[in-house]
MARRORO-170787 format. One record per residue (C-alpha): residue in three letters; z, y, x. Coordinates in steps of 0.1 Angstrom, whole numbers, plus 5000, padded with zeros to 4 digits. Each point is the difference from the previous one (the first is absolute). Example, Ala and Ser with C-alpha at 12.3 -4.5 7.8 and 13.67 -1.06 7.14 Angstrom:
ALA507849555123 SER499350345014 
END
This chain:
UNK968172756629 UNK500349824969 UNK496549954982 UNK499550234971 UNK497950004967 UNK496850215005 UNK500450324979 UNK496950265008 UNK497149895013 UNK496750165011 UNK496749825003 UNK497250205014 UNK501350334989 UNK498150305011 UNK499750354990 UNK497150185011 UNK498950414997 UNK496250054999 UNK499149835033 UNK503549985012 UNK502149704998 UNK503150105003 UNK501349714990 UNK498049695009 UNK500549724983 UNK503949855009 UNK501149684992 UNK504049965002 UNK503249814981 UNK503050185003 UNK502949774987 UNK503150054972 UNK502750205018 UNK497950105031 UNK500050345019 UNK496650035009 UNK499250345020 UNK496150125008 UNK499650225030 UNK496750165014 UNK499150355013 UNK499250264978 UNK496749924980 UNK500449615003 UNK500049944962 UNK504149954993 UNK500050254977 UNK497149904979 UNK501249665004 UNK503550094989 UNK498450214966 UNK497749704991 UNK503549795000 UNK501750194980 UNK497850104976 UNK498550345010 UNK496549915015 UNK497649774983 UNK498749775026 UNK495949975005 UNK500349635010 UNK502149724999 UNK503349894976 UNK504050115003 UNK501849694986 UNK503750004987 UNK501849724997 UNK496449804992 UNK498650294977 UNK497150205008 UNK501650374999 UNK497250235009 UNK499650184966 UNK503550014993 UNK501250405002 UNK502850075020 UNK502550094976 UNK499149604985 UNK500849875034 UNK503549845010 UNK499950255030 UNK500950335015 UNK499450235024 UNK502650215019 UNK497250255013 UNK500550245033 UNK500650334985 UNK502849774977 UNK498650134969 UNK503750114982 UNK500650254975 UNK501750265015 UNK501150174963 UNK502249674997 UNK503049845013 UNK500649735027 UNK500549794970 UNK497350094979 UNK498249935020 UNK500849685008 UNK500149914964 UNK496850144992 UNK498349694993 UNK502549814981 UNK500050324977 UNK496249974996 UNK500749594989 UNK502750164973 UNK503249855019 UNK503050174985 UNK501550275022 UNK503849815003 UNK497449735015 UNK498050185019 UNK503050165024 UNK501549705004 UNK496649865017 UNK499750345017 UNK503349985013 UNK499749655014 UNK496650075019 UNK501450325014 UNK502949795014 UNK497349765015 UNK498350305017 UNK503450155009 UNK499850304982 UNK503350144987 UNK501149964967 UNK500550364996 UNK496550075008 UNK499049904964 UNK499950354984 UNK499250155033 UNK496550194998 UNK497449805021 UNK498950335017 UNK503750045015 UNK499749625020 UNK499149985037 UNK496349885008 UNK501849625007 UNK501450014963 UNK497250074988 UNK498549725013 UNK503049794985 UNK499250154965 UNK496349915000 UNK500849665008 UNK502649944973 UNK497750144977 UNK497449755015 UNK502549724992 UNK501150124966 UNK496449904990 UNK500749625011 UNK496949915016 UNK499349725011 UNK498250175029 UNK500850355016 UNK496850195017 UNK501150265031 UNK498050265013 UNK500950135030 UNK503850134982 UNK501650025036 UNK497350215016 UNK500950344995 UNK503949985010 UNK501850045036 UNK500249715022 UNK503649894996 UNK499850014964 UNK496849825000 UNK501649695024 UNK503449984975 UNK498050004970 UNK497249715015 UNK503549805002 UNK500850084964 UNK496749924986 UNK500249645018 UNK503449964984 UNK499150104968 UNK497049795001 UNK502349695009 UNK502850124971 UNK497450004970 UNK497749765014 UNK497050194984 UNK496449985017 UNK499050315022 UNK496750115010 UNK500550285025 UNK497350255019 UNK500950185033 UNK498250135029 UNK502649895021 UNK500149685011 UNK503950015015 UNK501250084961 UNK497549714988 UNK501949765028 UNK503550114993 UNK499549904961 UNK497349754993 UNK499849644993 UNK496350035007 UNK497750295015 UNK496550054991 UNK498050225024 UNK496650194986 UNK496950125022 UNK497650224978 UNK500649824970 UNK500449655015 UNK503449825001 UNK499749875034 UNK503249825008 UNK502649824978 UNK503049865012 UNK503950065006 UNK501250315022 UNK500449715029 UNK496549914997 UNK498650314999 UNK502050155030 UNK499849675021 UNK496149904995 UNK497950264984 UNK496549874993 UNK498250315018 UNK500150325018 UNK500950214968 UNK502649844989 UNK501649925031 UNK499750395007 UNK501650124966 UNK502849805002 UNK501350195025 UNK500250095039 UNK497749765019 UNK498449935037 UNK496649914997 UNK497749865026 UNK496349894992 UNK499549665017 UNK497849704999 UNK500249655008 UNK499649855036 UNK500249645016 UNK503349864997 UNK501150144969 UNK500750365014 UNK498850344988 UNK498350215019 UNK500850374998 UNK496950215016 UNK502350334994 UNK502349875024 UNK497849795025 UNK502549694997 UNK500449664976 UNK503349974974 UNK501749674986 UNK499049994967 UNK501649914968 UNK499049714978 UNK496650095002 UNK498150024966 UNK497349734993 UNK496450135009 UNK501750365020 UNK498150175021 UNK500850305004 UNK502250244980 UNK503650195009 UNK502949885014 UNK503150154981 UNK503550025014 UNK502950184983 UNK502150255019 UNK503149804994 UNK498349675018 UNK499050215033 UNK502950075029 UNK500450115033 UNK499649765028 UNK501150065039 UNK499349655012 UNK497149775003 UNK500249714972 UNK502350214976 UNK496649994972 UNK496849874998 UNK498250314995 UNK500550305022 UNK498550385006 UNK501150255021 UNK500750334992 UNK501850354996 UNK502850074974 UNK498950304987 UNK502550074968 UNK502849874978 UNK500750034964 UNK504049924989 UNK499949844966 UNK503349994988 UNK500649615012 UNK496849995017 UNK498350185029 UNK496149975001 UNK498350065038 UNK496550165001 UNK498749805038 UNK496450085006 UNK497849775013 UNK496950135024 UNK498750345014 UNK501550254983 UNK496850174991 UNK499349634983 UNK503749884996 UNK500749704972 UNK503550114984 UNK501949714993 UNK503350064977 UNK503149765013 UNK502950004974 UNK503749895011 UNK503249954984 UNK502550325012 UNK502149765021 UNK496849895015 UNK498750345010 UNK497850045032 UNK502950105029 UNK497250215021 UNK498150334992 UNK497050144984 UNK497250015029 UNK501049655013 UNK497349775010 UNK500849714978 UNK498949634985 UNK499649874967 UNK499749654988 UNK499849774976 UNK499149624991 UNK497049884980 UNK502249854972 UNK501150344995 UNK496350144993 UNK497950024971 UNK496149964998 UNK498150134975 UNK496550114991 UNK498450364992 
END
């Protein structure tokens, strides 16, 4: 990626509520152009994070620079920015393009003006022409979503804010319009600063992911980074369906796992590990039937299957069944398991294919 021109940054930026920090003390650079998306459970601080951006928070500590100025008293309406908010925030006693050109109304752009530019962006969100005098109340909850963010544009910001827009629609629509958020992004080349819960959406559109901990930002990096070496336990867990196995270090460069009363090749082990968890993705475990066919092997039953469109995941448990370790085994459809549920079974993997990480 082509290095960019450092637009918002945040040095030691913190927000804090009587003796609760919920947001303590960041320090991040996003650049000119980039989508940058924060994920974290509920209560993690994206929210107040994502107000104190934009305007809407005052922070108790620390300095939001723009483009080299200090912005923190600036109001939000003074603020190149603009937030396209969860609940969408449109006038429902307007039109689809009233809407839309609600702000360049405000600025005093003459109406002949202001449809042409409200024409254009609806084309860029594929909205029909024909939608223009349409009541906004009438559109589908995808339209809508389409509306808000023309509006969002009309303003010309030099960065748009997100919060959560995508999380109260269906599943399909939700997946088409990720795709049409990264397009648009790429078509007007304008900085976005997104917040999700869900760290698939974050991966599907981002340049770079932040993920928060109780007010923390505890890993930065791109959607590779953070799905192929997440810096601990939390982050490797919230980023999606994991195997994870507490081990410690041995002679000759092994782990030893005590839950399992047996030593695994290890990864490029960490400088200084110890101990910690071993992390291995569903899609890096199969099933082996000969000796020598991985490095790592357990034994045990195949106790359920889950068809995911493409994909089939394989619940094997590991151990007693009182006590049983339920592994998760994920396959491409042509490579589905050709026995039944019930079968005694083994799972594998190689140590280049595991994670390690700490608490």
């Amino acid at each position: 990626m082509t290095t960019r021109p450092v637009l918002l940054e945040l040095r030691g930026l913190g927000k804090s509520f009587g003796a609760l920090a919920a947001v303590d003390r960041i320090d991040l650079a996003i650049a000119e152009g980039e989508f940058f998306t924060i994920v974290g459970p509920s209560g993690s601080g994206k929210t107040t994070l994502l107000r104190m951006l934009a305007g809407m928070e005052q922070p108790t500590a620390g300095d939001i620079v723009l483009r080299g100025l200090r912005i923190n008293d600036v109001p939000a309406n003074r603020r190149p920015t603009c937030m396209v908010f969860q609940s969408l925030a449109l006038f429902p006693h307007r039109t689809v393009g009233e809407n839309i050109e609600f702000a360049l109304k405000i600025k005093g752009v003459a109406p002949a003006t202001r449809k042409i530019r409200a024409l254009e962006l609806m084309r860029l969100l594929r909205l029909p022409e024909d939608y223009y005098p349409k009541s906004v109340t009438k559109c589908s909850g995808g339209e809508r979503q389409r509306v808000a963010l023309a509006r969002a544009l009309a303003y010309d910001p030099e960065i748009l804010f997100f919060d959560e827009p995508l999380s109260a629609i269906d599943y399909k629509l939700r997946k088409t319009l990720e795709k049409e958020l990264k397009d648009i992004h790429r078509e007007t080349g304008k900085t976005f600063v997104y917040i999700t819960h869900s760290l698939e959406e974050a991966m599907v559109m981002s340049d770079r992911i932040g993920v928060m901990r109780a007010g923390v930002m505890v890993q930065v990096g791109t959607p590779n980074e953070i799905y192929t070496a997440p810096r601990d336990r939390f982050v490797s867990e919230f980023i999606g369906d994991v195997n994870i196995m507490p081990v410690r270090r041995v002679e000759g460069g092994r782990l030893r796992s005590d839950a399992f009363a047996t030593d695994f090749t290890a990864p490029r082990m960490p400088e200084g590990f110890a101990a910690g968890h071993l992390v291995v993705r569903p899609e890096s475990l199969r099933f082996v039937t000969r000796d020598g066919e991985a490095e790592n092997v357990l034994a045990g039953r195949l106790y359920n299957e889950y068809a995911l469109g493409s994909r089939i995941q394989y619940q094997v448990r590991v151990g007693a069944p009182e006590g049983a370790h339920v592994f998760i085994v994920e396959k491409l459809r042509q490579q589905a398991y050709a026995g039944a549920l019930d079968d005694e079974v083994r799972i594998g993997w190689d140590g280049r294919d595991s994670i390690l990480v700490g608490d």
